[in-house]
C-alpha positions in Angstrom: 0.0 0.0 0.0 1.4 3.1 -1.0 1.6 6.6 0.4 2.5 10.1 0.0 4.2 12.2 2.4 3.7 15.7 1.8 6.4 16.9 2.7 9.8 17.8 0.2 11.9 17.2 4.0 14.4 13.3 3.2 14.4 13.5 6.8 10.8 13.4 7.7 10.3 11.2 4.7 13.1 8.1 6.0 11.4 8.8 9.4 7.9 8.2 8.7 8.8 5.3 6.2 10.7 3.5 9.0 8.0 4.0 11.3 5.3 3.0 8.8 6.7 -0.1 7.0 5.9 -2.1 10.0 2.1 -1.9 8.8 3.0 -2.9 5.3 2.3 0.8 4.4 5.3 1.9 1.3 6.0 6.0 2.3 6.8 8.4 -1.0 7.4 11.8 -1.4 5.0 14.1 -3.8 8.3 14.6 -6.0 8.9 11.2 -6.9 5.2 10.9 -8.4 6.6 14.1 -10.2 3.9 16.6 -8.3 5.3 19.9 -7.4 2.4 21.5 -5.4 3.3 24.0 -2.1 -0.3 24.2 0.0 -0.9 27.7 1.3 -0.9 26.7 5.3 -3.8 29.0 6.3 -4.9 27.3 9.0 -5.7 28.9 12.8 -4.0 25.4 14.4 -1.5 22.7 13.8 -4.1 20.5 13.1 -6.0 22.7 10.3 -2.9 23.0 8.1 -1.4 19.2 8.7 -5.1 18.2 7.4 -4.7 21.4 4.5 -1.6 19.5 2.9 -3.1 16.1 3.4 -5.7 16.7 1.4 -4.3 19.1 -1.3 -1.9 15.9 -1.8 -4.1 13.3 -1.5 -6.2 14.7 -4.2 -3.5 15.7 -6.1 -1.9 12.1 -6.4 -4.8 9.8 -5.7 -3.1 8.2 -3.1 -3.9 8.6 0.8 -1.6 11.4 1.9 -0.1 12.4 5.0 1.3 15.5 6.8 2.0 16.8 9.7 2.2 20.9 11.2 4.4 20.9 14.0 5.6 24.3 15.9 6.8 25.9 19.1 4.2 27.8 21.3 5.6 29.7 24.2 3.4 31.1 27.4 5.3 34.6 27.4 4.6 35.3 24.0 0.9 34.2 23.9 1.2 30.8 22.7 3.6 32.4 19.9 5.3 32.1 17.3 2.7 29.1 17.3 1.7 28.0 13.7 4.1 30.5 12.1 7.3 28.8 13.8 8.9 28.3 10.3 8.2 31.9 9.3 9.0 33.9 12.4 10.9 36.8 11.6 10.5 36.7 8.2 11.7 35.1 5.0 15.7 35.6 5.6 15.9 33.8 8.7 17.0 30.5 8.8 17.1 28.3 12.1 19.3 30.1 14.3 18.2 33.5 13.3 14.5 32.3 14.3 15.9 31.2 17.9 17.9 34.1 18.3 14.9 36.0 17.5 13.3 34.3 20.2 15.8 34.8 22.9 15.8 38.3 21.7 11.8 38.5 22.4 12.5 36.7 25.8 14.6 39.2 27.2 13.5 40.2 30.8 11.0 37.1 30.7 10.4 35.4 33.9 7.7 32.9 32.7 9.7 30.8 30.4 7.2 28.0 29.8 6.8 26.8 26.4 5.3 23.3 24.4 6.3 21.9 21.3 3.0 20.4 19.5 3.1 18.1 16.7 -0.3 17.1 14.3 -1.0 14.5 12.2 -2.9 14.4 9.2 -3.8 11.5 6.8 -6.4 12.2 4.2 -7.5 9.0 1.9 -9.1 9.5 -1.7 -12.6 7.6 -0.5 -13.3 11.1 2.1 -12.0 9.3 5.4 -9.2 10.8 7.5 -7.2 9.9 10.4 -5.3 12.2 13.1 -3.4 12.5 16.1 -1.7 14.8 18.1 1.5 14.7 20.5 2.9 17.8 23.4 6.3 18.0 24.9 6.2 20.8 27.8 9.7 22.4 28.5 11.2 25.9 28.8 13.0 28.5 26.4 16.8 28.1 27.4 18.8 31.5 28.6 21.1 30.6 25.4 21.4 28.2 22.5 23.1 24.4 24.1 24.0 21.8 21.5 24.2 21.3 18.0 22.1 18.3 17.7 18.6 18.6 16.2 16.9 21.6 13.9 14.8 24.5 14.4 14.0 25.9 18.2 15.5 22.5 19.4 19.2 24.4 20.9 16.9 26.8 23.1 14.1 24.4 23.7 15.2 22.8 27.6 13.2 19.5 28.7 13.5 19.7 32.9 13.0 16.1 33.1 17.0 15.0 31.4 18.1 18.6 32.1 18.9 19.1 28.5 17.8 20.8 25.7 16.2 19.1 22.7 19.8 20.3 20.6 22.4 18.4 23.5 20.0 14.8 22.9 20.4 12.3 21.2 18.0 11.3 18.1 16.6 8.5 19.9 16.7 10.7 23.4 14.7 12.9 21.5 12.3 11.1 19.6 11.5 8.8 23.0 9.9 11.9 24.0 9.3 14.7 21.4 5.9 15.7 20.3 6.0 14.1 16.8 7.3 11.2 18.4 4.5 11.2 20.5 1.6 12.6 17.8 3.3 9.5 15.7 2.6 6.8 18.0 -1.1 7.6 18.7 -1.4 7.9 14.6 0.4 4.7 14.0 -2.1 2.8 16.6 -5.1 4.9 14.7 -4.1 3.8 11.2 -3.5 0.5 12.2 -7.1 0.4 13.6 -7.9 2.1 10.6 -6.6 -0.1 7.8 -8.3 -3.5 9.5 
């Protein structure tokens, strides 16, 4: 059975075919079917735009699609930069320049509460969808620690192993991240879902 990742990411794509191969399911990405489409994520929530892509690629290929909307929300900055983690700051900014950003914003910030929240979204030609949803809580770091990981995940500290996501290891980090999380739950869904 064959499926369509929508995203372009080789790391998201290995990832999700790893984790899916165990239910027989094959993972591609929209390139190697030789569509070129980039879905407009106007969704209010994680959950609206992971379910946005799924469709636009579902319908596109013919082939249940998946995709997931992942971001950083943090309590000082009223649940921001939220669903416009990838874009914070603007076009120019790549990773670091996003979290420096963000320490930037944090300046003089006592509450330093934040979440990571991950959606999934599958869409299937027939109309049916599936979903799921994972949380990490943590804190925003005083300064970057680590080189491991992408995004916020240098400045993004988990109390519980007293490190942030950047200093773990992959499988440290996805034993407890919030797509490793939202991924379980959609693994067990799908499972139910294809019997």
């Amino acid at each position: 059975m064959k499926f369509v990742l929508a995203s372009h990411n080789p790391k998201k794509l290995k990832e999700m075919a790893e984790i899916l191969s165990g239910l027989g399911v094959e993972v591609v990405s929209p390139g190697e079917l030789g569509i070129d489409l980039e879905v407009e994520e106007t969704g209010t929530t994680f959950a609206e735009n992971a379910m946005l892509k799924a469709k636009a690629i579902c319908e596109a290929a013919g082939l249940p699609a998946i995709a997931d909307d992942s971001g950083l929300c943090v309590d000082a900055l009223n649940g921001g930069p939220g669903v416009y983690s990838a874009r914070y700051g603007g076009e120019g900014l790549d990773d670091v320049g996003r979290y420096r950003l963000l320490l930037q914003s944090m300046r003089g910030q006592t509450t330093r509460a934040a979440h990571f929240t991950s959606a999934i979204a599958c869409a299937f030609p027939n109309g049916d969808t599936v979903t799921a949803e994972g949380h990490v809580e943590g804190t925003i770091a005083f300064a970057p620690m680590g080189e491991g990981g992408f995004g916020y995940d240098p400045v993004f500290f988990y109390p519980p192993m007293r490190k942030t996501f950047g200093q773990m290891s992959t499988e440290e980090k996805h034993a407890i991240s919030h797509r490793g999380k939202a991924l379980e739950i959609f693994v067990e869904k799908l499972a139910t879902y294809l019997k």
